[in-house]
N, C-alpha and C positions, 0 to 999 in steps of 0.2 A: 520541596519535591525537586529531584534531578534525574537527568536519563542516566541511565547505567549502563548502556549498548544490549542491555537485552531487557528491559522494562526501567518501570520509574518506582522509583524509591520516595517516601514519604519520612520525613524526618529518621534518615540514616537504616529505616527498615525497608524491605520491601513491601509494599502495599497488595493485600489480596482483595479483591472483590467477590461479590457474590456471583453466583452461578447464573442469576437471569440477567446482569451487565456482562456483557463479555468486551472485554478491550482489547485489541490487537494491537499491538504494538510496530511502533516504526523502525526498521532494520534496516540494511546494507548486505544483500548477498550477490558477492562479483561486482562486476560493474555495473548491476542493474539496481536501483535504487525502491523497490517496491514498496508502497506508500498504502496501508491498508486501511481501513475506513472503522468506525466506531459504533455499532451499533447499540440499540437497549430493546429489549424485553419488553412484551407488552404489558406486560404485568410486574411490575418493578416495587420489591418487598419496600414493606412499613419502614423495616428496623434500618435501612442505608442509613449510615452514620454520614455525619458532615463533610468530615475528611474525605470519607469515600467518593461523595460528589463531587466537591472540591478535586479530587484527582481525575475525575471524569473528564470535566470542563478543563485541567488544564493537558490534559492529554490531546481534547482534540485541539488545542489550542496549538500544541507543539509537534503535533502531527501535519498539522495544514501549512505550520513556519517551514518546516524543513520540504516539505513539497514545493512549497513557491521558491525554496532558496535552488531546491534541485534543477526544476524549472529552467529560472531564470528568466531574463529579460527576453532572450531570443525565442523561447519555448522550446528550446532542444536541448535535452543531456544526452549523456552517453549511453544509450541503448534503451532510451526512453521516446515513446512516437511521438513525432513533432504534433500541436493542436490542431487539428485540421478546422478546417470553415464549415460553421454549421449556417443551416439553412438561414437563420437569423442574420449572419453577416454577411453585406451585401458587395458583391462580386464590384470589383472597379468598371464604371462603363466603360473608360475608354481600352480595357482589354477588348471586351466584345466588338466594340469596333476596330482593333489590332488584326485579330483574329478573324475577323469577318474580309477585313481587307486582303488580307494573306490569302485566304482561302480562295476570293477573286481572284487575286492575280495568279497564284498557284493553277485553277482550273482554265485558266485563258492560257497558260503557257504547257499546262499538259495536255489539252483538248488539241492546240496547236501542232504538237508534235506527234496525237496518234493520229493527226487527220493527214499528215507529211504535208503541213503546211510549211513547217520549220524544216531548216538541215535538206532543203530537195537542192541545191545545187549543183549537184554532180553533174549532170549531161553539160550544163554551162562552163565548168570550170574543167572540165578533164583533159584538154587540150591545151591548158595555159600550164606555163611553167610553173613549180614551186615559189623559186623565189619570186618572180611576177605578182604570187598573190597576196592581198593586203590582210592586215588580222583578222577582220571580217570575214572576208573571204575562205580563209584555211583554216577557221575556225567549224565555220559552216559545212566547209569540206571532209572535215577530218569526222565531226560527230555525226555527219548525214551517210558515212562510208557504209558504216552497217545500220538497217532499217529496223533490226532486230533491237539493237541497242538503243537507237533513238525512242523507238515505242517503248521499252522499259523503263526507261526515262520519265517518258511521258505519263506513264504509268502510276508510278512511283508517285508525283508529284499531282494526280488525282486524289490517289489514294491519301496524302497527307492534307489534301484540301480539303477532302471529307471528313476528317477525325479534325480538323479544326474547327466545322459547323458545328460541332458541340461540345459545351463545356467542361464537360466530362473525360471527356478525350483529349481537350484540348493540350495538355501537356507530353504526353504519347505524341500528337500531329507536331509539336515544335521539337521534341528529340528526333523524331524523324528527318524534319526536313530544314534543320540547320545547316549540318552539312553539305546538305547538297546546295543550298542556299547558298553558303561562305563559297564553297567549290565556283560557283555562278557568279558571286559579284570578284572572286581574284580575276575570274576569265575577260569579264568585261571589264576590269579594270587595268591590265596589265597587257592583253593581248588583243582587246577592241580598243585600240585606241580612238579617242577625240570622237567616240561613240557615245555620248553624255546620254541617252535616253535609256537602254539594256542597265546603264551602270548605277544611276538615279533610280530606277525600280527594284534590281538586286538590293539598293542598298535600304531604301524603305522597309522590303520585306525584311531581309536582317537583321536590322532594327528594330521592328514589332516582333518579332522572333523573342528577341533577346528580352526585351521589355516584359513578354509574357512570362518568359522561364526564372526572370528575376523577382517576380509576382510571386513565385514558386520555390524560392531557392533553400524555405524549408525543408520542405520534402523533399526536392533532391540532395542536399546535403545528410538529412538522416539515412536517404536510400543509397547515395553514392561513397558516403566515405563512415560513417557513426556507425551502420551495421555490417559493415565491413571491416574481416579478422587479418591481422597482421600474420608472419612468421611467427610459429611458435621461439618460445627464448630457447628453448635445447639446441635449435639448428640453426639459431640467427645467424651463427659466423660461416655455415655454408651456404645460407643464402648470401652473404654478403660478396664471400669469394666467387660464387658464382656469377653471381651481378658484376661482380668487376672483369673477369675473364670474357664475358660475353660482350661486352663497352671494347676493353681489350682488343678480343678477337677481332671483333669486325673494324673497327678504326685502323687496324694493322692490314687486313684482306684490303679495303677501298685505298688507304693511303699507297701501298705496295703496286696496286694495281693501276693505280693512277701513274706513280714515278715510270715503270717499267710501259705503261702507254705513251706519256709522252718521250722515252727513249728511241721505241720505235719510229712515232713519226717523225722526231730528227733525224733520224738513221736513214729514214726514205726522204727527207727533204735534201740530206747532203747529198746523198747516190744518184738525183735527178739531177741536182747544177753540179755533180762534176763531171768535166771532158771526156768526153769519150778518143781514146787512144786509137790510132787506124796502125794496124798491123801491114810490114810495109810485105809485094807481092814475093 
């Protein structure tokens, strides 16, 4: 018996079965690999010949080989839904306390900022000069400017506190608040300087952040890029010129604009230090 790409053959014939075994056979259409299942009949006649059973068993035999080969080791083919966790598999603890922590520190710093505990610096600092003030400082100053924006902020970083309290959501709360996350630990790391405590808690959470979504990186790989369609072939080469005109264009707009900026302020740095000529009376 061999597969044929559209049933199995039994010593060089095609094998037919009776009407109360039905076998479905295993196929290939597109890139989606559909794997159908083998059923029997409650009532399953006297006269089944040997050979006949014989191709039964080995059907489901080479039905269930090419599933696990489809599979694979990751659990992910191509257009095929990664294994999700059933209730039987039990969730890693220390996500739950990843996410637990997160969610702490996430609702202490957005509770802070809709109470204007955070960012109130303004009446303190408005009379100091710019450069005068220290990263801290103009940090504070610059996102406490509008009270609008801090509260959304704040906001914002509730709301993904709350979708990390549960498990369910939990993956939804860390797409959410990575960014804003990563966004947090550059600002304390680049622009609070020798501020070790903001920098050290951005970077925990990012960390647990990351750790959860790595926990996860099935499902976001089947959702972010496997059920995700390319350019059709008919117009790949206009997609391709256009990809490169648009790379093109804008590297020639910035680079141009850049040369012709620094023109000008030579231009006004020469015209300051040169003499001014006195016209005689």
């Amino acid at each position: 018996m061999k597969w044929s790409g559209s049933g199995f053959e039994l010593m060089g014939r095609a094998a037919v079965l009776p009407q109360p075994l039905q076998l479905l056979s295993c196929r290939k259409t597109g890139p989606k690999l559909m794997i159908s299942t083998i059923t029997r009949n409650e009532r399953q006649p006297e006269d089944l010949s040997k050979a006949q059973s014989e191709l039964f068993v080995e059907a489901r035999r080479i039905c269930k080989r090419v599933q696990e080969q489809a599979l694979g080791s990751s659990g992910v083919a191509e257009g095929t839904m990664p294994k999700l966790e059933t209730n039987a598999e039990a969730y890693p603890r220390l996500l739950d306390w990843l996410r637990y922590f997160c969610a702490f520190m996430l609702y202490m710093y957005g509770i802070s900022k809709l109470l204007h505990l955070q960012f109130n610096m303004q009446s303190q600092l408005a009379s100091h000069a710019v450069g005068s003030l220290t990263g801290y400082q103009l940090t504070w100053y610059y996102f406490g400017f509008s009270r609008v924006y801090a509260s959304i902020l704040g906001l914002t970083q509730v709301v993904g506190a709350t979708l990390l309290l549960f498990r369910k959501t939990t993956l939804l709360g860390t797409l959410a608040m990575l960014p804003v996350i990563a966004n947090i630990l550059l600002i304390n790391t680049f622009i609070l300087v020798n501020d070790y405590g903001p920098y050290l808690i951005s970077g925990l959470i990012c960390t647990s952040l990351l750790f959860i979504m790595w926990h996860q990186r099935a499902a976001l790989v089947f959702l972010l890029w496997s059920t995700q369609r390319g350019e059709p072939v008919s117009s790949l080469r206009i997609h391709r010129w256009i990809r490169l005109i648009i790379v093109l264009a804008a590297t020639t707009i910035m680079v141009s604009g850049a040369i012709l900026q620094h023109h000008v302020e030579r231009s006004r740095e020469q015209n300051r230090h040169r003499p001014t000529v006195e016209t005689p009376n």
